[in-house]
MMTF fields as JSON, N, C-alpha, C and O atoms, coordinates in Angstrom:
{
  "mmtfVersion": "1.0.0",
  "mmtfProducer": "UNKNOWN",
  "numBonds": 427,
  "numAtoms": 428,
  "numGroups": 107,
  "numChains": 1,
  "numModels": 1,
  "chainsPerModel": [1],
  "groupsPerChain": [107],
  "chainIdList": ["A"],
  "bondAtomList": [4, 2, 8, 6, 12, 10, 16, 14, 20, 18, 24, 22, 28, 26, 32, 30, 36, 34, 40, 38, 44, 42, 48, 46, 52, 50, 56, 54, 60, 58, 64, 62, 68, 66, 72, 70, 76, 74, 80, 78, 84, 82, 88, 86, 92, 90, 96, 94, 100, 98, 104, 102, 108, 106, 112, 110, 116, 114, 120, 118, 124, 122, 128, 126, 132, 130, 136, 134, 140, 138, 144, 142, 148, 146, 152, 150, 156, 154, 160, 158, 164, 162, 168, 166, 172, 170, 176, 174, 180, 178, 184, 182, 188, 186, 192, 190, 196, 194, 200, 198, 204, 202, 208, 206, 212, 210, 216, 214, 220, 218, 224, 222, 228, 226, 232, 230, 236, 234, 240, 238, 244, 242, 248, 246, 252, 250, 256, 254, 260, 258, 264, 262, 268, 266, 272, 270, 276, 274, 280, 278, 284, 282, 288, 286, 292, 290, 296, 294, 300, 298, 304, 302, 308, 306, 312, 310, 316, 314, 320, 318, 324, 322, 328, 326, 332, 330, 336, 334, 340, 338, 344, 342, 348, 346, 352, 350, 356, 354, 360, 358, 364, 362, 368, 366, 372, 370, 376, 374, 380, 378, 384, 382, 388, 386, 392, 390, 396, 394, 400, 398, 404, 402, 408, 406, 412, 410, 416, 414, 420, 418, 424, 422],
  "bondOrderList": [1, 1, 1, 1, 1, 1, 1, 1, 1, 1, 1, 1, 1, 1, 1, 1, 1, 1, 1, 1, 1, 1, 1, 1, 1, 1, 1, 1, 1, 1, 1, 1, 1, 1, 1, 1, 1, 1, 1, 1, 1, 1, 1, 1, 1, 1, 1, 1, 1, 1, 1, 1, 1, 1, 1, 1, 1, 1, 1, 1, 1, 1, 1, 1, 1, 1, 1, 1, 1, 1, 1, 1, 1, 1, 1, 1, 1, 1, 1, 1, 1, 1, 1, 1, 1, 1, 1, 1, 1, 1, 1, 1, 1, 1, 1, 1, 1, 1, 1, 1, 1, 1, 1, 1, 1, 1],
  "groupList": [{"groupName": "UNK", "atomNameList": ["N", "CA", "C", "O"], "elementList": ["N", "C", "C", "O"], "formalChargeList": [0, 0, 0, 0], "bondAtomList": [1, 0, 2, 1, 3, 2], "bondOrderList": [1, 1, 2], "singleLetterCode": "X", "chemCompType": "L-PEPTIDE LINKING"}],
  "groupTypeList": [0, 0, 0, 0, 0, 0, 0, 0, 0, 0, 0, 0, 0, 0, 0, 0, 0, 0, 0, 0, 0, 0, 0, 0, 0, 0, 0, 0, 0, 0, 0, 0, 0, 0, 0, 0, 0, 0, 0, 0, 0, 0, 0, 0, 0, 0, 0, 0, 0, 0, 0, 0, 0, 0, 0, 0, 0, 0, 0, 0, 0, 0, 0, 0, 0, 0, 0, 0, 0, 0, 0, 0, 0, 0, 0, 0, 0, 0, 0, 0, 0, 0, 0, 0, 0, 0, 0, 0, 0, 0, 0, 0, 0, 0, 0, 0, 0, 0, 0, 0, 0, 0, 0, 0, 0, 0, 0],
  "groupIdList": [1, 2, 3, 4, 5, 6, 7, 8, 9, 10, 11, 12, 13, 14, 15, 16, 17, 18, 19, 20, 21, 22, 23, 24, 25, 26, 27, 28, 29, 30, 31, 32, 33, 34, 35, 36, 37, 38, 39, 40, 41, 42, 43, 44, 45, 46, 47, 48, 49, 50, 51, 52, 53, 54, 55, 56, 57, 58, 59, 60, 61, 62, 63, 64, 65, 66, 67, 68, 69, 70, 71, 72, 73, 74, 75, 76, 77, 78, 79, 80, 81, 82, 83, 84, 85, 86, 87, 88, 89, 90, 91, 92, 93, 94, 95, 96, 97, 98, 99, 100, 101, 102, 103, 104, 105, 106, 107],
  "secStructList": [7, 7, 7, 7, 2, 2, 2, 2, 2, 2, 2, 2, 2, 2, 2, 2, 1, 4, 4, 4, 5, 7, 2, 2, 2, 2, 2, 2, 2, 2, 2, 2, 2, 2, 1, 7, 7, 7, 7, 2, 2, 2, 2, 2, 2, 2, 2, 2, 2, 2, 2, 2, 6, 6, 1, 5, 7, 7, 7, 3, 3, 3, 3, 7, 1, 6, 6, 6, 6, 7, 3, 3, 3, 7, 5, 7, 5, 7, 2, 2, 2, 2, 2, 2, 6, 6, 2, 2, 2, 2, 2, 2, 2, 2, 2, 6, 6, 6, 1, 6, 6, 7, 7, 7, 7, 7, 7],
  "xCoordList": [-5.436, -5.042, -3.715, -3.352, -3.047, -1.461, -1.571, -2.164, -0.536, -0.055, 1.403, 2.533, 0.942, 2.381, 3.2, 2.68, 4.788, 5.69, 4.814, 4.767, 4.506, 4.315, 3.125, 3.064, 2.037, 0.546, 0.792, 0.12, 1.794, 2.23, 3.125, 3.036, 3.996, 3.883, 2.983, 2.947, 2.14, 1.228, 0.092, -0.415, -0.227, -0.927, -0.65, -1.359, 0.666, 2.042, 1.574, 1.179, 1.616, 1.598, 0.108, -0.005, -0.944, -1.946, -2.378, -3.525, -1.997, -1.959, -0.877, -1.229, 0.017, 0.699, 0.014, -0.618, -0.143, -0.99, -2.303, -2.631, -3.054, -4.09, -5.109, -5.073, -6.224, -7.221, -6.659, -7.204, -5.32, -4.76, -4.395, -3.254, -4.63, -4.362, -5.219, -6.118, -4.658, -4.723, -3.722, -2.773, -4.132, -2.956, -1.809, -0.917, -1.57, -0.184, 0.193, 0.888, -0.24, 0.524, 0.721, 1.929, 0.43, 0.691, 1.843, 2.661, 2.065, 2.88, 4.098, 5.128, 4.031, 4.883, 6.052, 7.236, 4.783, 5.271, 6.055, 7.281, 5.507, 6.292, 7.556, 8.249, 8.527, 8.96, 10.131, 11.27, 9.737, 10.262, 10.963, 12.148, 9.848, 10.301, 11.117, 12.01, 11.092, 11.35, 12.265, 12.428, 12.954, 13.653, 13.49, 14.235, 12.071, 11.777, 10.717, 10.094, 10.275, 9.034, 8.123, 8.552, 6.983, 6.228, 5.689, 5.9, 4.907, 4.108, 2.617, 1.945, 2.12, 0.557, -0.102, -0.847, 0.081, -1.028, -0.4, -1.275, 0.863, 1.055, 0.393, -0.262, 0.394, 0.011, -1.823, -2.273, -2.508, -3.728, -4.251, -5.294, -3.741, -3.677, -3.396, -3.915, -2.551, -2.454, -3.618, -4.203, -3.779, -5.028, -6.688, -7.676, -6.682, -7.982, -7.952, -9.055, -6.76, -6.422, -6.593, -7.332, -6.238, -6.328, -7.658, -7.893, -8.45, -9.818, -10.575, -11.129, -10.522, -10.968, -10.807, -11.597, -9.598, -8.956, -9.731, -9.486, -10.543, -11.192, -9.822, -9.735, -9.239, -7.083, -8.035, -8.647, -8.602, -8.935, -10.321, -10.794, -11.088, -11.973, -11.6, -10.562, -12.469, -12.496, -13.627, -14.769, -13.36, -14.304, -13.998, -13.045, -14.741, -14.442, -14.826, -15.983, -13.751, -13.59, -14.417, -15.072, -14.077, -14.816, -14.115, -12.952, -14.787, -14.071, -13.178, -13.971, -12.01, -11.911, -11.325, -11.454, -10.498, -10.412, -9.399, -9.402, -8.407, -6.699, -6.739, -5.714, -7.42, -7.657, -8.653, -8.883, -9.371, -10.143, -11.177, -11.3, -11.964, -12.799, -13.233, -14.225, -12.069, -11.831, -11.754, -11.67, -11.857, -12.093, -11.079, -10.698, -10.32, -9.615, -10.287, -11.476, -9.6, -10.382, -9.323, -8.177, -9.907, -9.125, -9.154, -9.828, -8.734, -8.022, -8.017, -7.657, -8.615, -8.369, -8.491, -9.399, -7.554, -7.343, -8.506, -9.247, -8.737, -9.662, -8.934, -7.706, -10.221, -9.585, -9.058, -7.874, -9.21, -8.869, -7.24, -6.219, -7.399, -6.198, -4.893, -3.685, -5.675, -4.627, -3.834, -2.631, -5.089, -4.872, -3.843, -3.157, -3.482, -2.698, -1.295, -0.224, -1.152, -0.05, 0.417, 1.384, -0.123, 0.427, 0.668, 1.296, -0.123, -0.095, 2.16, 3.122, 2.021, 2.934, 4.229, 5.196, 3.988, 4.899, 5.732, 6.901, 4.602, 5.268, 5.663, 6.303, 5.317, 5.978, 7.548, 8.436, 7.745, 9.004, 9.823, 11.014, 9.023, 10.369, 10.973, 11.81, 9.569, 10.126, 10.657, 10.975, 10.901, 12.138, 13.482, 14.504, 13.185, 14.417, 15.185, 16.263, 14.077, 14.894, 15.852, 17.033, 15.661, 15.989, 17.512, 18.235, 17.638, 19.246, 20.238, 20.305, 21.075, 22.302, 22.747, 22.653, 23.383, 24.037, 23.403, 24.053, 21.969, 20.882, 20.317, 19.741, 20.564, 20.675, 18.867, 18.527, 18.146, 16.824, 16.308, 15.127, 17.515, 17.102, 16.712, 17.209, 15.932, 15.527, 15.979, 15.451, 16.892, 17.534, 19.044, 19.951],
  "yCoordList": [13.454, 13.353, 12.594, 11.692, 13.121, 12.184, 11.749, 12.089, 10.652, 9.864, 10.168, 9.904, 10.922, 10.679, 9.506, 8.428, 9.611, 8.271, 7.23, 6.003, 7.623, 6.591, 5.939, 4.757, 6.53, 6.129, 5.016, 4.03, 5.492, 4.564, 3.06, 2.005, 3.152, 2.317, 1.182, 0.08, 1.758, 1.321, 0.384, -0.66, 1.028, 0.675, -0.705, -1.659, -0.451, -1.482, -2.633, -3.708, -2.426, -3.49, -4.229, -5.236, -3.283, -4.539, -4.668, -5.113, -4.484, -4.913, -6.682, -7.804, -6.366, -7.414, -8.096, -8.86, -8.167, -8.93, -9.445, -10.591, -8.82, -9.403, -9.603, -8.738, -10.918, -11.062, -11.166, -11.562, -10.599, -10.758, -9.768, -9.863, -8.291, -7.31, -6.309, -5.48, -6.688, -6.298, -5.305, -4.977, -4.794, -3.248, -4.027, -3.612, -5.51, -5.741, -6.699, -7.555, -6.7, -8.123, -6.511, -6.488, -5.955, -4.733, -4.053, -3.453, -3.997, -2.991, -4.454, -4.049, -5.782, -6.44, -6.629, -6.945, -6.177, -6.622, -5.17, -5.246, -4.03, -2.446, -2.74, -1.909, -3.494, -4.176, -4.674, -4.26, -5.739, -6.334, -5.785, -5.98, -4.954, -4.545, -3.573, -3.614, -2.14, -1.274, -0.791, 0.414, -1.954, -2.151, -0.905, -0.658, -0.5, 0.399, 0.149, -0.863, 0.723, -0.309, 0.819, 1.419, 1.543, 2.433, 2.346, 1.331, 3.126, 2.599, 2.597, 3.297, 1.681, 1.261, 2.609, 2.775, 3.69, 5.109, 5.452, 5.902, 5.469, 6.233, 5.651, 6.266, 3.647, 3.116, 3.459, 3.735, 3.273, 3.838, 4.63, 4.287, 5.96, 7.222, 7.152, 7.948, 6.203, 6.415, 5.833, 6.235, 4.606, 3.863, 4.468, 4.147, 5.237, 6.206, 7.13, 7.533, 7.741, 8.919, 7.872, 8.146, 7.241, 6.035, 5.469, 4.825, 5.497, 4.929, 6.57, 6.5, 7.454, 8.741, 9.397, 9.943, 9.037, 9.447, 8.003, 8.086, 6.82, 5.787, 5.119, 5.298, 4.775, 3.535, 2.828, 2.32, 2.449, 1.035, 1.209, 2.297, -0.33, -0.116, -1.16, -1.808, -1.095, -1.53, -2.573, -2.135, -3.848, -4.817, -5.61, -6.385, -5.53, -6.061, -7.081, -7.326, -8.182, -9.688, -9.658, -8.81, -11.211, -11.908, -11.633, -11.263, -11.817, -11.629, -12.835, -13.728, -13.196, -14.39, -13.543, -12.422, -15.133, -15.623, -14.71, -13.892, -15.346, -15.207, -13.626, -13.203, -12.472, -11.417, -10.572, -9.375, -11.653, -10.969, -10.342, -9.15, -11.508, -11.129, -9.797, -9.797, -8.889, -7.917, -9.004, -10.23, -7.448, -8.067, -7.575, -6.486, -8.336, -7.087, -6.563, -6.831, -5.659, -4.853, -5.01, -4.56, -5.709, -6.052, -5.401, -6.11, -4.596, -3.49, -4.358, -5.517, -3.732, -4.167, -2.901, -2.076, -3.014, -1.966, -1.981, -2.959, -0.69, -0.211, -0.099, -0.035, -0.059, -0.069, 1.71, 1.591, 2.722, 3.867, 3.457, 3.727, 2.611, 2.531, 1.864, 2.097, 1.043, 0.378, 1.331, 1.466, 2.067, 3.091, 4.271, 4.784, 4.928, 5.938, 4.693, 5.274, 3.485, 3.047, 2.688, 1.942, 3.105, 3.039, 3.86, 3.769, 5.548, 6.434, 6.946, 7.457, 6.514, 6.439, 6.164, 6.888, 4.855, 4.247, 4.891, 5.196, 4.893, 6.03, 7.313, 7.801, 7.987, 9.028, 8.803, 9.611, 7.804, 7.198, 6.925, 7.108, 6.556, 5.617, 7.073, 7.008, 8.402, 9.328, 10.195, 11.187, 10.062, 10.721, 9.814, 10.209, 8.224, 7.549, 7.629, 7.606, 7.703, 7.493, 8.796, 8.472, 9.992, 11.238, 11.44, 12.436, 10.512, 10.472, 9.884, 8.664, 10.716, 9.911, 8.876, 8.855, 7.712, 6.565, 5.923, 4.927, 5.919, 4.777, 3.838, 4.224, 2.171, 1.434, 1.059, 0.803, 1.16, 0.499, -0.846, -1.189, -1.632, -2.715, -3.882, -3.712, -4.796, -5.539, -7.166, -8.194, -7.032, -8.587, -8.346, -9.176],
  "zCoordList": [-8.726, -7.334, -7.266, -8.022, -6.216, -6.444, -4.984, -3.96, -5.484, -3.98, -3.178, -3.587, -1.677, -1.156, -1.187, -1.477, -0.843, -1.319, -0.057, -0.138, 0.482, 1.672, 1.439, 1.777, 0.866, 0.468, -0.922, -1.223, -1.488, -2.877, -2.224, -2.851, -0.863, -0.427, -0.163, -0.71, 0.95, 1.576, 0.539, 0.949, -1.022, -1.766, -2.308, -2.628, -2.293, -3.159, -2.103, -2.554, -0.818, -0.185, 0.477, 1.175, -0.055, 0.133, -1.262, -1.204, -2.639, -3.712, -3.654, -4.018, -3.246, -2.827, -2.269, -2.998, -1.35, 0.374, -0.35, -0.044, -1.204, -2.009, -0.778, 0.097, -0.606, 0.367, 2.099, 3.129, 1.788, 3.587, 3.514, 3.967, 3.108, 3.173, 4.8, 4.663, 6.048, 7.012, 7.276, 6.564, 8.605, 9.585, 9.505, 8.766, 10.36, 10.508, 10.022, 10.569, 8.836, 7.687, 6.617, 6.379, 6.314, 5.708, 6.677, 5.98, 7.737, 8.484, 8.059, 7.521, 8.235, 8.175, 6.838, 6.721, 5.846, 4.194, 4.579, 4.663, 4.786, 4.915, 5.528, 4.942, 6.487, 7.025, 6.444, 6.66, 5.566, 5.178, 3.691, 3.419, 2.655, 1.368, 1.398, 0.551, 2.561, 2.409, 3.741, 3.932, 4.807, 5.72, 7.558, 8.507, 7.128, 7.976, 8.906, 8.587, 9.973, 10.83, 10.934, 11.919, 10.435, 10.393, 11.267, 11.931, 11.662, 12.877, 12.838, 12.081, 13.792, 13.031, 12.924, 11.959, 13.858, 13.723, 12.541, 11.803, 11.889, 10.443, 9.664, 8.822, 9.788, 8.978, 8.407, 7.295, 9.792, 9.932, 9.256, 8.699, 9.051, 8.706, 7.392, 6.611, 6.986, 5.545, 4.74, 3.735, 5.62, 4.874, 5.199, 4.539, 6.164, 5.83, 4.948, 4.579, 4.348, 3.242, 2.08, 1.135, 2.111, 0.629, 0.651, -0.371, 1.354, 1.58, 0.838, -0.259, 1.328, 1.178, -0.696, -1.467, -0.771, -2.085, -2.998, -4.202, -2.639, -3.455, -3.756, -4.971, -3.558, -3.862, -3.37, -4.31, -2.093, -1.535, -0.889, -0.558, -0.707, -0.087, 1.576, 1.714, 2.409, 3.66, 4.257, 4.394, 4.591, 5.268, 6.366, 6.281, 7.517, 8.615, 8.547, 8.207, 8.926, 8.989, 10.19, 10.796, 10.339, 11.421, 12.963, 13.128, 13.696, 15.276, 15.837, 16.136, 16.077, 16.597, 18.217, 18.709, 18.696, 19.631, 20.363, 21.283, 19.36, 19.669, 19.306, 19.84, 18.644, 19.018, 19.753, 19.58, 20.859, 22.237, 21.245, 20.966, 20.726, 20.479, 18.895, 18.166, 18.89, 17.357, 16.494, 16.44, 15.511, 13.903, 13.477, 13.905, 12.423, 11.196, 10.423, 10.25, 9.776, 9.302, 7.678, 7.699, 6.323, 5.752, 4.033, 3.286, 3.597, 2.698, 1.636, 1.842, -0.345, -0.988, -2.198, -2.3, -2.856, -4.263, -4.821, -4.916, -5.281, -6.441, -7.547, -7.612, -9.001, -9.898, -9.808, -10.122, -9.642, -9.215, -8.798, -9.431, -7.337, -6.452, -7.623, -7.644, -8.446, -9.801, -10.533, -10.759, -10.889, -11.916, -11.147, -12.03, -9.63, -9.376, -9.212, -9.386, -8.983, -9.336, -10.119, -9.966, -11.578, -12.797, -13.466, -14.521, -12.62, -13.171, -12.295, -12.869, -11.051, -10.57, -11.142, -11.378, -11.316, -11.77, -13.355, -13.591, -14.115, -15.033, -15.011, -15.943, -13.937, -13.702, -13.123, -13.395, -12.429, -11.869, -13.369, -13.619, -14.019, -14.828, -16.658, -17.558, -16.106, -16.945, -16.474, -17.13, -15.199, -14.539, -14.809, -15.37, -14.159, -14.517, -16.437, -17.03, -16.622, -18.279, -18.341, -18.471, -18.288, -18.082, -17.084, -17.064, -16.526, -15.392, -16.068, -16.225, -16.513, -17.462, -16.773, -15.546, -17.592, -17.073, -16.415, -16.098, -15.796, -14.975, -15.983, -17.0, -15.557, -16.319, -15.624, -14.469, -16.726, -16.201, -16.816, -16.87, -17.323, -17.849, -16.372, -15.259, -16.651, -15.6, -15.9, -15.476, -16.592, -17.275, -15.984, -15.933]
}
């Protein structure tokens, strides 16, 4: 199964986000890494396709205050969800090796 670029985002960033991997600390990190503002129904949408495809699983936090009472609802990688961003990632970097003159050193 492969990941659209946007689902490989999205993954990237509650792998990042780790146990605060929520809709809008995820829409925020999206934001910030990748200079674009998605919007929460894309965001949504991606993370039920990534829930579906086994990348992540889903648990509803607690209800507070300062959100009227809702819960988040808070996103965490599978080893599956590990495994298509590594399967990813090497597909990225055997295309990159392959582009004359692209320097992929990280020093």
């Amino acid at each position: 199964m492969k990941l659209g670029a946007f689902e490989e985002l999205v993954l990237l960033a509650v792998g990042s986000l780790g146990d605060e991997a929520y809709g809008v600390a995820i829409k925020e990190t999206l934001q910030q890494k990748i200079g674009k503002n998605p919007s929460i129904g894309a965001l949504h949408s991606a993370l039920y396709r990534l829930e579906d495809k086994g990348c992540v699983t889903s648990e509803e936090g607690g209800a507070t205050t300062e959100r009227g009472g809702r819960r988040k609802k808070f996103y965490k990688l599978t080893a599956y969800g590990i495994t298509m961003l590594e399967e990813a990632n090497q597909l990225r970097m055997e295309f990159a090796r392959q582009v004359p003159g692209l320097n992929l050193s990280t020093e």
